[in-house]
Chimera marker file (.cmm) of the C-alpha trace (Angstrom):
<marker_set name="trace">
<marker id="1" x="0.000" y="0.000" z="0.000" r="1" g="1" b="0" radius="0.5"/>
<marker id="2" x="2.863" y="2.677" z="1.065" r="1" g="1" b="0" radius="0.5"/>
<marker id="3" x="4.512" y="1.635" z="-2.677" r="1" g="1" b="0" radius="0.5"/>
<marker id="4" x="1.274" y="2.661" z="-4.323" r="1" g="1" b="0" radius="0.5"/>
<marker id="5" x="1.137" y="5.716" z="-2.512" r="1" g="1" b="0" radius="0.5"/>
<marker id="6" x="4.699" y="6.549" z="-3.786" r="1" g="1" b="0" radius="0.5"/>
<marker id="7" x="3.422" y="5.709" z="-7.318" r="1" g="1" b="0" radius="0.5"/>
<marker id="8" x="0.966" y="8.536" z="-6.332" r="1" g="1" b="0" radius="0.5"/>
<marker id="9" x="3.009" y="11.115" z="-5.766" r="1" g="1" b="0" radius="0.5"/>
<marker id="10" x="5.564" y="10.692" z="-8.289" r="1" g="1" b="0" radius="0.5"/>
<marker id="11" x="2.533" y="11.333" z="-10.545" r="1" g="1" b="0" radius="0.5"/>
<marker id="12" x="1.509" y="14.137" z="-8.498" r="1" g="1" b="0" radius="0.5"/>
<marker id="13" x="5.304" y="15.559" z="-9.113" r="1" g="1" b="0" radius="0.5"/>
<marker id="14" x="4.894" y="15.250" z="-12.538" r="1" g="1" b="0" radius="0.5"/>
<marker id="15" x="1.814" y="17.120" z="-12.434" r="1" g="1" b="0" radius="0.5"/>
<marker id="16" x="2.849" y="19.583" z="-10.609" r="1" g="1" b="0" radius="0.5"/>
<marker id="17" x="3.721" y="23.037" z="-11.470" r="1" g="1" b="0" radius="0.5"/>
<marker id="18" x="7.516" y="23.635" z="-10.616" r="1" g="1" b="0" radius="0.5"/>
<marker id="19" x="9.878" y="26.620" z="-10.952" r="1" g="1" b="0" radius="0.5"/>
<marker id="20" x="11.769" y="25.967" z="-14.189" r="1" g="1" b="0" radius="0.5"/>
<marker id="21" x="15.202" y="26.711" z="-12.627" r="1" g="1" b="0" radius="0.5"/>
<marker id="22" x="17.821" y="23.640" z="-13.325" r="1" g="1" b="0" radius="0.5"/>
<marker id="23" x="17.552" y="21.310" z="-11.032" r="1" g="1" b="0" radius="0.5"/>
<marker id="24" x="19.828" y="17.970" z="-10.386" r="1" g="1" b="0" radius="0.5"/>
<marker id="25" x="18.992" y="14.703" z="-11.125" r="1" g="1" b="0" radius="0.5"/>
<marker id="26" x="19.845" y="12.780" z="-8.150" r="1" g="1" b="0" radius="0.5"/>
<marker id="27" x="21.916" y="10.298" z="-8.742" r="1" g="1" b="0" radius="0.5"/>
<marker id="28" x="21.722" y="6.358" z="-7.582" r="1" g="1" b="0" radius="0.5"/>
<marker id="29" x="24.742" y="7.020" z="-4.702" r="1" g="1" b="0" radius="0.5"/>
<marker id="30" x="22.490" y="9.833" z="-3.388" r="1" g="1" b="0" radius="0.5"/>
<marker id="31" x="20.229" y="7.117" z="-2.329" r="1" g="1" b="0" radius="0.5"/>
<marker id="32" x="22.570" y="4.964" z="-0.434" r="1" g="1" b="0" radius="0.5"/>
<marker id="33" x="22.543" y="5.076" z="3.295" r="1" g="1" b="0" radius="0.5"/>
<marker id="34" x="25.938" y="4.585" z="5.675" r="1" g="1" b="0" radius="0.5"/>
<marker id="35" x="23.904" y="3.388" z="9.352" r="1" g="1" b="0" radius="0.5"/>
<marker id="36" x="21.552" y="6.346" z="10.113" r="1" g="1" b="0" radius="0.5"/>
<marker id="37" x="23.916" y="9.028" z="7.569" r="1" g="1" b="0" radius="0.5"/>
<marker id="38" x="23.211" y="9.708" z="4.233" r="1" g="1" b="0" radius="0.5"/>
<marker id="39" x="26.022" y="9.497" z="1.635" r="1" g="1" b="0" radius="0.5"/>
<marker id="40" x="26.160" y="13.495" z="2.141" r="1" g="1" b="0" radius="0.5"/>
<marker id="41" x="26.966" y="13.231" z="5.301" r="1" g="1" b="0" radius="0.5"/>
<marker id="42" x="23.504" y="14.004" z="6.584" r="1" g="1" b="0" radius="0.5"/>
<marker id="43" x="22.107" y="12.285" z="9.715" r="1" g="1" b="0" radius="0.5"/>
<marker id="44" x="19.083" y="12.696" z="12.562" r="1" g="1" b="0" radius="0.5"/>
<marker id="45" x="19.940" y="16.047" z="14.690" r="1" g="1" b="0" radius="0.5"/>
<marker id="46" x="20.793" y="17.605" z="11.687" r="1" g="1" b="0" radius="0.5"/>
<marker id="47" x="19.076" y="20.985" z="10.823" r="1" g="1" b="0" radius="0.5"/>
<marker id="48" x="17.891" y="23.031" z="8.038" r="1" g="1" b="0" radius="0.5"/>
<marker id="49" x="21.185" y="24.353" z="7.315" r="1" g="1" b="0" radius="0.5"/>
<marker id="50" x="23.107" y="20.937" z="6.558" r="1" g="1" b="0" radius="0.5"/>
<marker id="51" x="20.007" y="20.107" z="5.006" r="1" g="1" b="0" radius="0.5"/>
<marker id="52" x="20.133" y="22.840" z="2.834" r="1" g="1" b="0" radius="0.5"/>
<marker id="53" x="24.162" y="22.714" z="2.435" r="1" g="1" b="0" radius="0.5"/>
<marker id="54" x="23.773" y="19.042" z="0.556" r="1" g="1" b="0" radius="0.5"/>
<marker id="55" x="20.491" y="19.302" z="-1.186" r="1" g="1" b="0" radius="0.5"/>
<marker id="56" x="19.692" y="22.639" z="-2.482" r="1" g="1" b="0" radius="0.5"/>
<marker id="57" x="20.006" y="22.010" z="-5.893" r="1" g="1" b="0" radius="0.5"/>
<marker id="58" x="17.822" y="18.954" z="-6.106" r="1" g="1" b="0" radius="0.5"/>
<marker id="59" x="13.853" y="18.848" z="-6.481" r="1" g="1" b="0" radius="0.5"/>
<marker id="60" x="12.600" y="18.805" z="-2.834" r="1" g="1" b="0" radius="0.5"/>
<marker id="61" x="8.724" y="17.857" z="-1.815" r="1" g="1" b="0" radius="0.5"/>
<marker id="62" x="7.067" y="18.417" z="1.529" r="1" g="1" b="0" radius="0.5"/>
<marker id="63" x="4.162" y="16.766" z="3.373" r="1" g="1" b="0" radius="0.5"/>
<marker id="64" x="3.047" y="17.760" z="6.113" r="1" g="1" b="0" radius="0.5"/>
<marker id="65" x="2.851" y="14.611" z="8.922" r="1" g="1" b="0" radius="0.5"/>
<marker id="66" x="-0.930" y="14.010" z="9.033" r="1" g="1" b="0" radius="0.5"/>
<marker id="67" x="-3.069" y="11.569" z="6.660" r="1" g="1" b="0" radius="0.5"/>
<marker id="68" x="-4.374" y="14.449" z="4.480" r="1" g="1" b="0" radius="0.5"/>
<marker id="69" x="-1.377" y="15.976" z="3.582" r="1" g="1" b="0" radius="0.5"/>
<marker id="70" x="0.091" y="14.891" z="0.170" r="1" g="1" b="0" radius="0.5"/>
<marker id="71" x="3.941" y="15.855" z="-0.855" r="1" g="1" b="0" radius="0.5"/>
<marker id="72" x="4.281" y="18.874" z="-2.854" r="1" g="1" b="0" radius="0.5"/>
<marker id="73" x="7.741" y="21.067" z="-4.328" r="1" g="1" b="0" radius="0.5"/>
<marker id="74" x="8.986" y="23.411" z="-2.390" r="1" g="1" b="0" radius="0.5"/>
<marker id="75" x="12.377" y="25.738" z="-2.472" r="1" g="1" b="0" radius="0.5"/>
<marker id="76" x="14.851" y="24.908" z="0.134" r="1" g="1" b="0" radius="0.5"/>
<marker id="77" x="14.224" y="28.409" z="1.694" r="1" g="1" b="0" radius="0.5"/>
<marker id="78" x="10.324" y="28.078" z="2.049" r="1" g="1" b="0" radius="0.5"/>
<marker id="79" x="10.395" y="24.882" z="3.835" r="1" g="1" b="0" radius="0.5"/>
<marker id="80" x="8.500" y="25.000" z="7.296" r="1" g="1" b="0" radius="0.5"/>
<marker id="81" x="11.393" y="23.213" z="8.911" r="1" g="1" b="0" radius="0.5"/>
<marker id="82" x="9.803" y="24.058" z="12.655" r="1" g="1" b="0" radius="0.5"/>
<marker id="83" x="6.685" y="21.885" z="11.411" r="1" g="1" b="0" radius="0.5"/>
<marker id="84" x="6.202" y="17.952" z="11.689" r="1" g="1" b="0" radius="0.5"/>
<marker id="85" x="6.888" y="17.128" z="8.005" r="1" g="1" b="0" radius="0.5"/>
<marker id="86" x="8.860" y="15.161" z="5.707" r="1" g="1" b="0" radius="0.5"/>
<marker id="87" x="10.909" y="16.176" z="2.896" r="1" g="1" b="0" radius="0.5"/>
<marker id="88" x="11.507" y="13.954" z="0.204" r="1" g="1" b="0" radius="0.5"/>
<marker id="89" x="14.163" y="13.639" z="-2.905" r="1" g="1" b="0" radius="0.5"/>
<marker id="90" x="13.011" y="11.305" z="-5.758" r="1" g="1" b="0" radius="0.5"/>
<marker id="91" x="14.307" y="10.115" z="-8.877" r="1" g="1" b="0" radius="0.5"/>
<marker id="92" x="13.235" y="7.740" z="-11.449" r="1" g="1" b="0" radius="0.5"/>
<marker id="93" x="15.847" y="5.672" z="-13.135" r="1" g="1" b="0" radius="0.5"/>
<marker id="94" x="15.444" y="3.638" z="-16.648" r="1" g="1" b="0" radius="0.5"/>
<marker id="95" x="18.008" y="1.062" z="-17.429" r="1" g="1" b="0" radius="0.5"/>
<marker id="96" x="20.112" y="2.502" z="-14.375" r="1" g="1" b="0" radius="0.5"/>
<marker id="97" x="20.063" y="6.107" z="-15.401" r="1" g="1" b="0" radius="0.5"/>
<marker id="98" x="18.267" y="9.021" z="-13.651" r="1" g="1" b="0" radius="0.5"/>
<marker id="99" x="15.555" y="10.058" z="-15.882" r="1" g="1" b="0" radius="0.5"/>
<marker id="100" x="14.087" y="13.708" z="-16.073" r="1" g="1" b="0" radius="0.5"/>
<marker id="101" x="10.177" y="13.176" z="-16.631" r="1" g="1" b="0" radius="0.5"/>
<marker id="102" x="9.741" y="16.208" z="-18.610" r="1" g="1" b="0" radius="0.5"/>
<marker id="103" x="11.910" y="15.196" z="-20.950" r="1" g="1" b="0" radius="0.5"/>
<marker id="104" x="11.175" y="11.457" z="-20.982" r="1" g="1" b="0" radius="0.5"/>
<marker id="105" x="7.220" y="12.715" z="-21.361" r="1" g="1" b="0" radius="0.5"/>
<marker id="106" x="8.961" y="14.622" z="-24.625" r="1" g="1" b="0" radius="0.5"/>
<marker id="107" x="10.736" y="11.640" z="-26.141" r="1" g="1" b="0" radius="0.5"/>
<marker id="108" x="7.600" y="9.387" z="-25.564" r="1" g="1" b="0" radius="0.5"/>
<marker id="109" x="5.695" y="11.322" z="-27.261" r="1" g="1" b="0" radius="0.5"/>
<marker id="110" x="2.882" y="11.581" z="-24.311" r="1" g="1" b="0" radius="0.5"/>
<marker id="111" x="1.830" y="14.035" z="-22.076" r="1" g="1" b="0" radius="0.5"/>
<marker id="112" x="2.961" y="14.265" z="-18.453" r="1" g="1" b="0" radius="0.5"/>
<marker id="113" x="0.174" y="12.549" z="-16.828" r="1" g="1" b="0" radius="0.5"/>
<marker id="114" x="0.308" y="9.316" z="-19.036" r="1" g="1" b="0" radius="0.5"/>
<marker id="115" x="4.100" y="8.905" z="-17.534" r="1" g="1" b="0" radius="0.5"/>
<marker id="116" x="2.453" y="6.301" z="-14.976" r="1" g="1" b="0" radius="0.5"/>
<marker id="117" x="0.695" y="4.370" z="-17.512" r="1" g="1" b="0" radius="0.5"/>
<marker id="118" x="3.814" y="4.064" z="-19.886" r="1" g="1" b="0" radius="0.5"/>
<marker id="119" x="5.918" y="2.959" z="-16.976" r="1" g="1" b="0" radius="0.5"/>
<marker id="120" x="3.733" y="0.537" z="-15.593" r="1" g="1" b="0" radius="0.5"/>
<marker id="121" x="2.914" y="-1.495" z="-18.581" r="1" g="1" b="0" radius="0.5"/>
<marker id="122" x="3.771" y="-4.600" z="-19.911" r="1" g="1" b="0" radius="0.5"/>
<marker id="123" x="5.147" y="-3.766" z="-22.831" r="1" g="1" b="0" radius="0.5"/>
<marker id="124" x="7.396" y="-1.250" z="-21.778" r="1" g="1" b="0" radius="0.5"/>
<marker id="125" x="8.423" y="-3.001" z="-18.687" r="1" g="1" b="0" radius="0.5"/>
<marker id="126" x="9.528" y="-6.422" z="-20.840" r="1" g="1" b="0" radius="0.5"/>
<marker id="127" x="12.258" y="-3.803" z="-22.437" r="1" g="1" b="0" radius="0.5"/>
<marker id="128" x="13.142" y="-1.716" z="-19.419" r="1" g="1" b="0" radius="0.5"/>
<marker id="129" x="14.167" y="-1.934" z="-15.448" r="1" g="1" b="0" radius="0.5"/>
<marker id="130" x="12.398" y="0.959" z="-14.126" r="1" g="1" b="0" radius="0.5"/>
<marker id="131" x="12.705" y="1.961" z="-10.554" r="1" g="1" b="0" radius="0.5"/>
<marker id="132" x="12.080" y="4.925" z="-8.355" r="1" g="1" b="0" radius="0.5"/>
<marker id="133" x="14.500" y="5.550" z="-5.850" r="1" g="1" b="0" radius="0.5"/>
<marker id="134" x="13.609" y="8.345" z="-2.751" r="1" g="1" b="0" radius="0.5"/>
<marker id="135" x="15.222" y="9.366" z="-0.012" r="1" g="1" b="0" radius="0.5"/>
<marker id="136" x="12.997" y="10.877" z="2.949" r="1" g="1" b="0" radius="0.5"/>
<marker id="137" x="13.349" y="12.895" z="5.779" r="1" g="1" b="0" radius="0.5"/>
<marker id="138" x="11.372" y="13.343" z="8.919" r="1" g="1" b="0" radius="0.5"/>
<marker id="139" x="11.409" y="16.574" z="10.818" r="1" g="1" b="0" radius="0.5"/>
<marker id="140" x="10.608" y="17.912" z="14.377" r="1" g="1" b="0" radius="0.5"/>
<marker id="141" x="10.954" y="21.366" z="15.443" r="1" g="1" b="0" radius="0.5"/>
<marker id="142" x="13.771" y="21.984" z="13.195" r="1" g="1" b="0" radius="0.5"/>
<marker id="143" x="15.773" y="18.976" z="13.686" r="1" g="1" b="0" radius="0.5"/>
<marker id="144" x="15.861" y="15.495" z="11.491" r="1" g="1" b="0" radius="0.5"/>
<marker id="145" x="14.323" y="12.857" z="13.461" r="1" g="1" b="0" radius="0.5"/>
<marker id="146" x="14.711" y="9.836" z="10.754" r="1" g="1" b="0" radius="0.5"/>
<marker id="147" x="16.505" y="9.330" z="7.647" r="1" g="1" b="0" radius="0.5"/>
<marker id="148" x="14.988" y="6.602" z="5.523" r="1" g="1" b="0" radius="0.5"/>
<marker id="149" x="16.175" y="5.597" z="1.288" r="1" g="1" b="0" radius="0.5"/>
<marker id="150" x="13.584" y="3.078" z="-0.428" r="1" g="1" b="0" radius="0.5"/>
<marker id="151" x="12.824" y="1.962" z="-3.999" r="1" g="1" b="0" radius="0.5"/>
<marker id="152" x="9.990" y="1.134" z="-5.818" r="1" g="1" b="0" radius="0.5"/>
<marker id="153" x="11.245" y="-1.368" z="-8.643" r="1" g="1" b="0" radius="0.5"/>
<marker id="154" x="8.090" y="-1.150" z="-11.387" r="1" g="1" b="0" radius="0.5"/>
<marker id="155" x="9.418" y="-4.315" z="-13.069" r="1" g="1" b="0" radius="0.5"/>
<marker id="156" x="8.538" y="-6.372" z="-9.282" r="1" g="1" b="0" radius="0.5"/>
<marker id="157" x="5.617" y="-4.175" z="-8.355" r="1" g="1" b="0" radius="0.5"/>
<marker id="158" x="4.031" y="-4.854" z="-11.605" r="1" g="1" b="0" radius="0.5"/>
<marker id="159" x="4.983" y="-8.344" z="-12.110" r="1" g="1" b="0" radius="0.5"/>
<marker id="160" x="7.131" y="-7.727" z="-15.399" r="1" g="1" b="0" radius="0.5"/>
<marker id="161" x="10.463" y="-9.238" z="-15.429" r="1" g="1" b="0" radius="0.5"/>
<marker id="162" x="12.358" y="-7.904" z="-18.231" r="1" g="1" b="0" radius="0.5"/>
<marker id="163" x="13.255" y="-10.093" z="-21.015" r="1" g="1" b="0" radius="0.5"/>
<marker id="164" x="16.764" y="-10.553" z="-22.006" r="1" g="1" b="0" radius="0.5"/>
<marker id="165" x="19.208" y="-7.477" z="-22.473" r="1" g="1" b="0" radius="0.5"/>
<link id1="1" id2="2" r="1" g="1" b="0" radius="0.2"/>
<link id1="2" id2="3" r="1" g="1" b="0" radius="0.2"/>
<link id1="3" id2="4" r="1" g="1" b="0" radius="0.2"/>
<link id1="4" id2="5" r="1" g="1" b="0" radius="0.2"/>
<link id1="5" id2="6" r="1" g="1" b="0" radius="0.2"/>
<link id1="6" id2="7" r="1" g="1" b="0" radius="0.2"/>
<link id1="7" id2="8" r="1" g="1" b="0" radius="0.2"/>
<link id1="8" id2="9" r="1" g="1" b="0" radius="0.2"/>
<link id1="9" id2="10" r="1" g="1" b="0" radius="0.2"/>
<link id1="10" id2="11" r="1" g="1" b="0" radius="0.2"/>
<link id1="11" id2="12" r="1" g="1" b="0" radius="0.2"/>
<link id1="12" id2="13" r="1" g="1" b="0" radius="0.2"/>
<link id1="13" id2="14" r="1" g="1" b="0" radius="0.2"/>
<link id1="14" id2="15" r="1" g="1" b="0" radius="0.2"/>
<link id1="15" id2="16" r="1" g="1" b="0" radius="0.2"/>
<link id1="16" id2="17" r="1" g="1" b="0" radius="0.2"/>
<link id1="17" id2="18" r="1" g="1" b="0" radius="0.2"/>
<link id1="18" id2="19" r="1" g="1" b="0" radius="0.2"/>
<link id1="19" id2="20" r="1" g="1" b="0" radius="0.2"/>
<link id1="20" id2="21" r="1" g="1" b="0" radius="0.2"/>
<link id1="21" id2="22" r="1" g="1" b="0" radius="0.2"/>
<link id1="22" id2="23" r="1" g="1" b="0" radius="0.2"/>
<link id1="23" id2="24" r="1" g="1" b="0" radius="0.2"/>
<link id1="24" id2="25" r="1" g="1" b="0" radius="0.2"/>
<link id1="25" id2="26" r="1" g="1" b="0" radius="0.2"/>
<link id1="26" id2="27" r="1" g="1" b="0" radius="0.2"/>
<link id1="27" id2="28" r="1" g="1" b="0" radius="0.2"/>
<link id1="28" id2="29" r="1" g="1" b="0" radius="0.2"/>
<link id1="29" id2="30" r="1" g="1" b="0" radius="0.2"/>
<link id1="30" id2="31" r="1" g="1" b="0" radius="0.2"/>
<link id1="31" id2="32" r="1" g="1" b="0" radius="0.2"/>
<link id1="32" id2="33" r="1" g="1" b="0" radius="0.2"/>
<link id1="33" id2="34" r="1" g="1" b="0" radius="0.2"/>
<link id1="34" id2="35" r="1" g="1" b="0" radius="0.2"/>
<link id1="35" id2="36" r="1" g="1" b="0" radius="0.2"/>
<link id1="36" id2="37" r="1" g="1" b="0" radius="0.2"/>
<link id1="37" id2="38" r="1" g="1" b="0" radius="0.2"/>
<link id1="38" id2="39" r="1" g="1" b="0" radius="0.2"/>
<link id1="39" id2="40" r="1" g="1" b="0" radius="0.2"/>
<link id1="40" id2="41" r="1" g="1" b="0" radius="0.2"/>
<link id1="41" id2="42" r="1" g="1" b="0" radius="0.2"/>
<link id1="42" id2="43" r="1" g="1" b="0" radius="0.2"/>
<link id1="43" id2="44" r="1" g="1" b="0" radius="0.2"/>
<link id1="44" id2="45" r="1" g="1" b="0" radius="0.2"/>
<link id1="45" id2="46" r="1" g="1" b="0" radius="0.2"/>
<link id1="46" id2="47" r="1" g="1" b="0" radius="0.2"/>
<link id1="47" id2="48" r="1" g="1" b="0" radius="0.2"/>
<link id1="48" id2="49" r="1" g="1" b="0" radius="0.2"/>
<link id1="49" id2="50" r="1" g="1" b="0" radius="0.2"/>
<link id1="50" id2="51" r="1" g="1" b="0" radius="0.2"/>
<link id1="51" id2="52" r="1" g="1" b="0" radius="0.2"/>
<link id1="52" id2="53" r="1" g="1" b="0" radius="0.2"/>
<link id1="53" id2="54" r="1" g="1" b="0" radius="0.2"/>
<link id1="54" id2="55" r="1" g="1" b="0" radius="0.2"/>
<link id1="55" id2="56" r="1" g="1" b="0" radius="0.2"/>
<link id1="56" id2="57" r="1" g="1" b="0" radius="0.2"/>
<link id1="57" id2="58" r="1" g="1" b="0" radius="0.2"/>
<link id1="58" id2="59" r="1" g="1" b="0" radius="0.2"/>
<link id1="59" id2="60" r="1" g="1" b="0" radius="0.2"/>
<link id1="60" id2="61" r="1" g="1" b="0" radius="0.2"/>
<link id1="61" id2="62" r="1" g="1" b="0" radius="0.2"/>
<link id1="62" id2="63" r="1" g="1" b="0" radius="0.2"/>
<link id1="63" id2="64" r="1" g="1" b="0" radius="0.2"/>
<link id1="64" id2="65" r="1" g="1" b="0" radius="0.2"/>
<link id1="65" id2="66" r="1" g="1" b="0" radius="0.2"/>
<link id1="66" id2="67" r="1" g="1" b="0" radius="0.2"/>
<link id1="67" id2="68" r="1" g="1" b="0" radius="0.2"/>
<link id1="68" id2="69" r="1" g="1" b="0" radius="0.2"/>
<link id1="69" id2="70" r="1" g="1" b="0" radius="0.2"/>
<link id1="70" id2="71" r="1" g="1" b="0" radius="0.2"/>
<link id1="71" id2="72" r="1" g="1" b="0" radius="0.2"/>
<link id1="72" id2="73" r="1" g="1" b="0" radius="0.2"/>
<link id1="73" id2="74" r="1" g="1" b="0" radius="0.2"/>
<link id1="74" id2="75" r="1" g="1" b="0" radius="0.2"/>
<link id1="75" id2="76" r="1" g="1" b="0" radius="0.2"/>
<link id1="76" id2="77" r="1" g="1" b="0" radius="0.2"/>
<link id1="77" id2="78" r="1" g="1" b="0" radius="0.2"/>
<link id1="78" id2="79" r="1" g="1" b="0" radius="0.2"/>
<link id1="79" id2="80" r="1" g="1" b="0" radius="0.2"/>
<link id1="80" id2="81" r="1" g="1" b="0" radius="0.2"/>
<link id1="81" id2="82" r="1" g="1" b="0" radius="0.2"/>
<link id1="82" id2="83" r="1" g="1" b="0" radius="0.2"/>
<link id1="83" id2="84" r="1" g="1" b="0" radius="0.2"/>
<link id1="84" id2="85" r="1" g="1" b="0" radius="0.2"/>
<link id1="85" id2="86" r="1" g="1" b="0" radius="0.2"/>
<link id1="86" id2="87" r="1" g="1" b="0" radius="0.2"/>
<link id1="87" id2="88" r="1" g="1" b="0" radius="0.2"/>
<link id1="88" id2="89" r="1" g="1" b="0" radius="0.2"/>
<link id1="89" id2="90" r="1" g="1" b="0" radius="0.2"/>
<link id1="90" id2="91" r="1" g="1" b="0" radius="0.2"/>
<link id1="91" id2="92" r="1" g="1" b="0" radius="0.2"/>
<link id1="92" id2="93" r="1" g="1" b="0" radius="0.2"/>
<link id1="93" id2="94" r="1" g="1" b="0" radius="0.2"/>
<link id1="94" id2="95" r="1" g="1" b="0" radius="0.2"/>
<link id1="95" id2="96" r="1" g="1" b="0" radius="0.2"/>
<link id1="96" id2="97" r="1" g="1" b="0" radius="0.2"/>
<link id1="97" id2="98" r="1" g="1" b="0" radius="0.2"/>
<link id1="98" id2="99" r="1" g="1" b="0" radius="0.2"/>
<link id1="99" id2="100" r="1" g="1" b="0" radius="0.2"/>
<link id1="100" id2="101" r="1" g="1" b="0" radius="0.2"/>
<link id1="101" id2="102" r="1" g="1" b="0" radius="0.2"/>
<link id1="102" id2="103" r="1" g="1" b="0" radius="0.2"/>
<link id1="103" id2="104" r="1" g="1" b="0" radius="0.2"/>
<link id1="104" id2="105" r="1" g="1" b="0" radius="0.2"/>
<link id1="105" id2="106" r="1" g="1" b="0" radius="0.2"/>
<link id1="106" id2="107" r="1" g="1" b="0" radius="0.2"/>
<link id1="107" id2="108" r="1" g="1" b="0" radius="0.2"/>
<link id1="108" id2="109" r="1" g="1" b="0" radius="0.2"/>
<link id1="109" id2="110" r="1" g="1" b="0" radius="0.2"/>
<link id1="110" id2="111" r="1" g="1" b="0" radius="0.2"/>
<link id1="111" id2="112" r="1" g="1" b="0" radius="0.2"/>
<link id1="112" id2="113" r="1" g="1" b="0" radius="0.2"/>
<link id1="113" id2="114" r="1" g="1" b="0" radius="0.2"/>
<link id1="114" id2="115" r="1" g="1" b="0" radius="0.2"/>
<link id1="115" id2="116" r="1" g="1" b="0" radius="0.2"/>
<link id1="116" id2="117" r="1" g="1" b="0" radius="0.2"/>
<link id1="117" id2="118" r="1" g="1" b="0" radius="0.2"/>
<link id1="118" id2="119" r="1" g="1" b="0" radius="0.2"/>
<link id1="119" id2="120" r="1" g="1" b="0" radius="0.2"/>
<link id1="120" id2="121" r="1" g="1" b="0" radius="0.2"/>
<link id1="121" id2="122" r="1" g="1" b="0" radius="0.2"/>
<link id1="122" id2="123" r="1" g="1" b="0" radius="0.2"/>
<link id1="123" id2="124" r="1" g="1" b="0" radius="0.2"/>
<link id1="124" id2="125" r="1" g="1" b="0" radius="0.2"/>
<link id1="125" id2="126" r="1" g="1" b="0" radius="0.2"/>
<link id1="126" id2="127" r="1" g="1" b="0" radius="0.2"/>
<link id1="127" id2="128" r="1" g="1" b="0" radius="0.2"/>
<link id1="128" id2="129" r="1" g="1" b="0" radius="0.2"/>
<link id1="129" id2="130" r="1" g="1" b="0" radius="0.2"/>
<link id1="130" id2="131" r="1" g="1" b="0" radius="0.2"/>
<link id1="131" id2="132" r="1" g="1" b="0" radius="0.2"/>
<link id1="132" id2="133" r="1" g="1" b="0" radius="0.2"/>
<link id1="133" id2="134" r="1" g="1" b="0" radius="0.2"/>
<link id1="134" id2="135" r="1" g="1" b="0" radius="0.2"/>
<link id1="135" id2="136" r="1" g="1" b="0" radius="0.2"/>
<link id1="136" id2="137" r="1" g="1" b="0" radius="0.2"/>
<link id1="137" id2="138" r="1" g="1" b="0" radius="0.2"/>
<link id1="138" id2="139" r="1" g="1" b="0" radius="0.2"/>
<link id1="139" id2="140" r="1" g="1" b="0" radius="0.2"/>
<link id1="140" id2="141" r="1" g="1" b="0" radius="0.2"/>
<link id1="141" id2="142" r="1" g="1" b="0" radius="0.2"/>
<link id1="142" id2="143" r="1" g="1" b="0" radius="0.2"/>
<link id1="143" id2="144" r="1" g="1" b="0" radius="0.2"/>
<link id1="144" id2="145" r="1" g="1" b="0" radius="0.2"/>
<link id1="145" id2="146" r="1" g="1" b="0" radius="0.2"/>
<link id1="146" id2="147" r="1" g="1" b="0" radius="0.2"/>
<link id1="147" id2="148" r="1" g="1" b="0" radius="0.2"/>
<link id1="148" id2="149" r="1" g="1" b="0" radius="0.2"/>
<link id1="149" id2="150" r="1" g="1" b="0" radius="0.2"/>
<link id1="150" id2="151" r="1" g="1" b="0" radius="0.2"/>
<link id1="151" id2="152" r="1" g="1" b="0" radius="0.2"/>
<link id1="152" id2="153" r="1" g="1" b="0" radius="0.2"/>
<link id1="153" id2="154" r="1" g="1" b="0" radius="0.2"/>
<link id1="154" id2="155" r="1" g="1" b="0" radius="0.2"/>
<link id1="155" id2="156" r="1" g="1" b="0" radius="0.2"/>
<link id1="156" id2="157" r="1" g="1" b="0" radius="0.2"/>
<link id1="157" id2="158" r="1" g="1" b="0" radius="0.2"/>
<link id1="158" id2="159" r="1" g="1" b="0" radius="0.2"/>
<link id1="159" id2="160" r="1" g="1" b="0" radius="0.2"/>
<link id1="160" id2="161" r="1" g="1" b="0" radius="0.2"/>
<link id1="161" id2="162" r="1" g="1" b="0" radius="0.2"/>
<link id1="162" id2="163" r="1" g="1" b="0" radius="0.2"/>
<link id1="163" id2="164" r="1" g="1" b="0" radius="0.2"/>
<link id1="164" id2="165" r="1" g="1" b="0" radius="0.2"/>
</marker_set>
């Protein structure tokens, strides 16, 4: 059920209306954990500023911590860090490489809100691995309370082993 709700708001991203500045696409060694630390160096007690320091220039979403509240983008600087939220950093990766949707939307040929479709079918998933990677934080009154990096691989989720290389 989480997984699904994942699926959710990586559509919702997609959907959603972001500042066109350039943003990073996170790569697959910003998703590994060392213990509780994150490969920047990041780990519970932390504050905004570290925060900040290591992951300004990637596309950061915020939900608040209540079952209403769905993840939405946000600029480093406008994040309610005194609040019980999460923050979250996501990335999709075909084949092993990070994937901007916009421009995968673009090279498909489809518009942004049949991304979930494509990526989820049979056909495309016999030819592809596709997995979303995110890494998520938990805050409390300005401090990280929990660090926690998890995948969603489409190709298991969807029952659609790919087929040969």
């Amino acid at each position: 059920m989480k997984k699904l709700l994942y699926i959710f708001l990586f559509a919702v991203l997609i959907l959603s209306g972001c500042e066109k500045k350039q943003e990073l696409l996170a790569p697959a060694s910003l998703f590994e954990m060392d213990g509780e630390a994150t490969a920047a160096g990041v780990c519970p007690g932390d504050g905004p500023e570290e925060f900040k320091a290591s992951y300004r220039d990637y596309t950061l979403q915020v939900a608040w911590n209540d079952a209403e509240s769905n993840f939405m983008v946000m600029s480093p600087d406008q994040i309610p860090y005194d609040e019980e939220i999460s923050t979250m950093i996501a990335t999709l990766f075909i084949d092993g490489k990070p994937v901007d949707p916009e421009a995968f939307c673009k090279e498909q040929a489809i518009q942004s809100d049949q991304i979930h479709d494509l990526l989820s079918s049979p056909d495309f998933l016999r030819k592809h691995d596709v997995i979303y990677r995110y890494l998520v934080f938990e805050w409390s009154d300005s401090e990280i309370v929990d660090i926690y990096s998890e995948e969603l691989n489409y190709n298991e989720t969807f029952e659609t082993p790919r087929s040969g290389t």
